[in-house]
Each structure stands twice: as C-alpha cells, then as structure tokens.
C-alpha positions, 0 to 999 in steps of 0.5 A: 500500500503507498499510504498508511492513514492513523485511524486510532483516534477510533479507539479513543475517546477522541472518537466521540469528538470532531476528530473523530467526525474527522477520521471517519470521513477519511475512512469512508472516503478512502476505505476501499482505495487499494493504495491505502490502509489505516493504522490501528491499535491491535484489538477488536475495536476498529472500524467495520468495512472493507478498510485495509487494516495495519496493526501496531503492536504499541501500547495505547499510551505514551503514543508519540514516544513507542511510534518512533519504536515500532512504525518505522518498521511497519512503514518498511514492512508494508512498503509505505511510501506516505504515513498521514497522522491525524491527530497524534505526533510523528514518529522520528524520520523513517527513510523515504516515507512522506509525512503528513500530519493535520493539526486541528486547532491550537487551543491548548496553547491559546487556552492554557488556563483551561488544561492541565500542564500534564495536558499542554506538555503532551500537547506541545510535544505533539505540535512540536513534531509538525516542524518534521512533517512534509505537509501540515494539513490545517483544518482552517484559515484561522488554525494555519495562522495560529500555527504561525503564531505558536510554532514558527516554522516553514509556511510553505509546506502549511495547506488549509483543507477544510473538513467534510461534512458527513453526508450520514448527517441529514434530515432525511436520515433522521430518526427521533431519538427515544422518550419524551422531548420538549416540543421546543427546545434549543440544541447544542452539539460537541464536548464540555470542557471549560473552552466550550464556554457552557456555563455562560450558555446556561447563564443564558437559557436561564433568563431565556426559560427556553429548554436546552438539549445537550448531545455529546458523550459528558461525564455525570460528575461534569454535567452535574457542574454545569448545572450549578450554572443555574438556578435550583428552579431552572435546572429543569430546563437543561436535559444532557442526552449523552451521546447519540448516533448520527441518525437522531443527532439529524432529528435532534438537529433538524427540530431545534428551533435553533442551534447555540454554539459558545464556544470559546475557540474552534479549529473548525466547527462541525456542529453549526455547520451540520445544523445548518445541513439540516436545515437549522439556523444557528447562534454562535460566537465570534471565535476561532474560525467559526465567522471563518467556517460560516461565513454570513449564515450564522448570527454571531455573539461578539462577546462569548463570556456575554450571557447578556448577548446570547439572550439578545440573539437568541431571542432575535432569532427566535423572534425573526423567522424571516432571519432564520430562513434567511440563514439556513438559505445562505447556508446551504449555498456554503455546504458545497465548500464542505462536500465529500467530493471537494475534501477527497480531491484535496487530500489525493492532490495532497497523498498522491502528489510526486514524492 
C-alpha cells in the first residue's frame, strides 16, 4: 500500500469528538482505495468495512514516544511510501516515507488556563513534531495562522483543507431519538470542557426559560457542574442526552428551533455547520474560525463570556423567522465548500502528489 492513514483516534475517546467526525470521513472516503490502509491499535475495536487494516503492536499510551519504536518498521514492512497522522505526533524520520500530519486547532496553547500542564506538555510535544512533517494539513484559515503564531516554522509546506461534512448527517436520515422531548427546545452539539464556554450558555437559557438539549458523550460528575450554572428552579430546563448516533443527532438537529454554539475557540466547527445541513439556523460566537467556517449564515455573539448577548440573539432569532430562513438559505449555498467530493480531491492532490 503507498499510504498508511492513523485511524486510532477510533479507539479513543477522541472518537466521540470532531476528530473523530474527522477520521471517519477519511475512512469512508478512502476505505476501499487499494493504495491505502489505516493504522490501528491491535484489538477488536476498529472500524467495520472493507478498510485495509495495519496493526501496531504499541501500547495505547505514551503514543508519540513507542511510534518512533515500532512504525518505522511497519512503514518498511508494508512498503509505505506516505504515513498521514491525524491527530497524534510523528514518529522520528523513517527513510523515504512522506509525512503528513493535520493539526486541528491550537487551543491548548491559546487556552492554557483551561488544561492541565500534564495536558499542554503532551500537547506541545505533539505540535512540536509538525516542524518534521512534509505537509501540515490545517483544518482552517484561522488554525494555519495560529500555527504561525505558536510554532514558527516553514509556511510553505502549511495547506488549509477544510473538513467534510458527513453526508450520514441529514434530515432525511433522521430518526427521533427515544422518550419524551420538549416540543421546543434549543440544541447544542460537541464536548464540555471549560473552552466550550457552557456555563455562560446556561447563564443564558436561564433568563431565556427556553429548554436546552445537550448531545455529546459528558461525564455525570461534569454535567452535574454545569448545572450549578443555574438556578435550583431552572435546572429543569437543561436535559444532557449523552451521546447519540448520527441518525437522531439529524432529528435532534433538524427540530431545534435553533442551534447555540459558545464556544470559546474552534479549529473548525462541525456542529453549526451540520445544523445548518439540516436545515437549522444557528447562534454562535465570534471565535476561532467559526465567522471563518460560516461565513454570513450564522448570527454571531461578539462577546462569548456575554450571557447578556446570547439572550439578545437568541431571542432575535427566535423572534425573526424571516432571519432564520434567511440563514439556513445562505447556508446551504456554503455546504458545497464542505462536500465529500471537494475534501477527497484535496487530500489525493495532497497523498498522491510526486514524492
């Protein structure tokens, strides 16, 4: 095979988070491609298909240190003449392989306050590697230009690809997820740690006396956190549904009166986007690469930290019907940006250039 692709962001938790959307939409956009096979841990836990399958015997730990071990040997083995890394680090330089490496975003280094020093350190040590790469895939404008910023290097070899959205997410697909749901509700989509802003989203809904669904794989103990947010009284508004598979996260989507999105930085922003693929208009902040990724079909809150603000937009998308018409129509002029056909062409111009 000429190019091994790491699909083991699958068998970690960042299989429930936009790396994952990301490593799945490569795997089913290259899966049955003979010139490629994607790397796994050994178990039973990788994707199903007709992938071309590629074991490393490595630990699931300490990733960055035992692949300088042990995937060289697999590159030789198995005749590579490309390995793309998606989201961990590179293993040191194997002889006559290209490497390709995606950088998602760089929150941690924008963000420290939020991450552990364990965390920024794995972190850093991950980026650090991109300096080695052959090509740095950035997922957006905005991510290449933070590279720039934190990690000096050469900018010629920097691309912006931009992700694909997953074609599964439709409202034709959709499907209502089991037991009772408010008839009216607002919906956010993605991970709760503290850069995703939640706590000033619940601020918010509090004052709005809207409910709000939470959609995303959310530990008990930080669910119950967020709830301090809010009022004993208001707690009720605010239903965390855990992770849901793709056919109801589309129904969930579709029958939202509006998306809400606080986040306080995004690399580039799957949620708002697959909102709007099913046809609903979203509330987002003016963060990262969101006004980048979304261009005018979003209504934007300039200040993130501002409960006061996402209760004024809120309401006026509520209140305006014609705005979110409007919204979801300039949307779907932008999806074709984000095609399955658009992302392939791209990352073959990228695998299969000359080496």
């Amino acid at each position: 095979m000429q190019i091994i692709i790491d699909g083991r962001p699958l068998q970690t938790f960042s299989a429930f988070r936009g790396i994952g959307r990301y490593v799945r939409n490569i795997v089913q956009t290259f899966g049955c491609d003979e010139r490629t096979g994607f790397l796994f841990f050994q178990g039973n836990d990788t994707l199903p298909g007709s992938a071309q399958k590629v074991f490393t015997p490595s630990p699931r730990s300490m990733i960055t240190l035992t692949d300088s071990i042990f995937l060289p040997k697999i590159f030789s083995g198995h005749g590579a003449a490309c390995y793309h890394s998606t989201a961990y680090g590179l293993p040191g330089r194997a002889r006559n392989v290209r490497t390709v490496m995606t950088v998602h975003d760089l929150t941690p280094l924008k963000f420290p306050q939020f991450f552990s020093l364990r965390h920024r350190l794995v972190f850093k040590r991950i980026i650090g590697s991109a300096r080695r790469a052959d090509v740095v895939l950035a997922v957006s404008a905005t991510s290449a230009a933070d590279l720039s910023t934190f990690l000096p290097m050469n900018q010629r070899k920097i691309e912006v690809l931009y992700n694909m959205l997953d074609d599964r997410i439709t409202p034709a697909r959709a499907e209502k997820p089991p037991g009772p749901l408010p008839c009216e509700y607002l919906f956010y989509s993605g991970g709760a740690d503290r850069v995703k802003n939640l706590e000033t989203l619940l601020q918010a809904i509090s004052r709005l006396q809207v409910p709000l669904l939470i959609a995303g794989k959310i530990a008990a103990a930080r669910a119950a956190q967020l709830l301090t947010a809010l009022p004993a009284g208001d707690r009720r508004l605010v239903t965390f549904l855990g992770y849901v598979p793709d056919s109801q996260l589309s129904w969930l989507y579709k029958n939202a009166v509006a998306f809400v999105f606080p986040s306080l930085n995004e690399g580039f922003g799957y949620p708002p986007l697959e909102a709007l693929q099913c046809g609903t208009a979203a509330v987002v902040s003016r963060a990262g690469s969101l006004p980048e990724i979304l261009g005018d079909a979003a209504i934007f809150v300039d200040d993130p930290l501002a409960a006061d603000e996402w209760v004024e937009k809120i309401r006026r998308l509520l209140e305006d019907t014609e705005s979110g018409k409007t919204l979801i129509a300039r949307g779907q002029r932008l999806l074709s940006k984000y095609s399955p056909a658009e992302f392939k062409k791209n990352l073959e111009r990228v695998y299969f250039r000359a080496y």
